[in-house]
N, C-alpha and C positions, 0 to 999 in steps of 0.2 A: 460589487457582487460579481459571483464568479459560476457559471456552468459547469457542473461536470458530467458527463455521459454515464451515466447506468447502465448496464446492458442485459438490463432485465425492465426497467421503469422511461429511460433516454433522460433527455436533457433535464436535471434538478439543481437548484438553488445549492450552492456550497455547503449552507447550514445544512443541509439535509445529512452531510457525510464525514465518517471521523478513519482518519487515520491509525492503520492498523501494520504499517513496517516495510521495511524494504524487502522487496521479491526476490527472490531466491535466499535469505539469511534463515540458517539453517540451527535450530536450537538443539545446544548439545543434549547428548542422551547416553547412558541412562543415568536419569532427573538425580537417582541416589546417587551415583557417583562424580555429580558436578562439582566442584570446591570453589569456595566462596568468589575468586577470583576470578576464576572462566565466567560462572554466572552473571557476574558484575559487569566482564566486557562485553556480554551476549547483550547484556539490558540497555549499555549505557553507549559504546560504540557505534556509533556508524559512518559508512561510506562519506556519505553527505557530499554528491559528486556536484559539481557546477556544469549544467547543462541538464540532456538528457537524462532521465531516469527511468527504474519499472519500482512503482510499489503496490501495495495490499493496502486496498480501502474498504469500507463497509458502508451501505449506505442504510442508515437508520430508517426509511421507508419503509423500505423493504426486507429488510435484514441479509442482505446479499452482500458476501463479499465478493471482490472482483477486482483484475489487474489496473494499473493504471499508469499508461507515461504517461510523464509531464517535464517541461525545462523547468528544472529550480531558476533559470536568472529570467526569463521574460514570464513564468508561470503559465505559458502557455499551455494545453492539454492536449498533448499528441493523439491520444486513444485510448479507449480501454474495451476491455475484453473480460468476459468470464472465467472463474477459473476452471469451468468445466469444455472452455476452448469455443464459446461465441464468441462474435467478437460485432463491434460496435463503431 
């Protein structure tokens, strides 16, 4: 079992929270004039960096999204913060 900080609720149980993308990826627009192929990289692409990261999680509690680093190789959890800029 794993911690991660809310910064609306603090320290909750892993289960609590679903992953919701990496921070800053930017969905193309406009929606009508996406082609089937940019759509498919937006969905199916990512960084997937080794180490450090920022992403967009949600925690089911509360219904709050909110930032969150973390190292993808030791799963550590750097921080996280609000999107509305608390931080935690």
């Amino acid at each position: 079992m794993q911690l991660f900080p809310c910064p609306f609720c603090g320290p909750r149980d892993e289960t609590e929270f679903h992953f919701g993308g990496e921070a800053g990826k930017v969905r193309p627009e406009p929606a009508a004039e996406v082609d089937a192929a940019r759509w498919s990289r937006y969905l199916h692409v990512n960084a997937n960096p080794r180490g450090a990261t920022r992403e967009i999680w949600v925690h089911a509690t509360c219904g709050e999204f909110f930032l969150m680093e973390r190292d993808t190789v030791t799963h550590a959890v750097i921080g996280s913060q609000s999107l509305r800029g608390e931080q935690r």
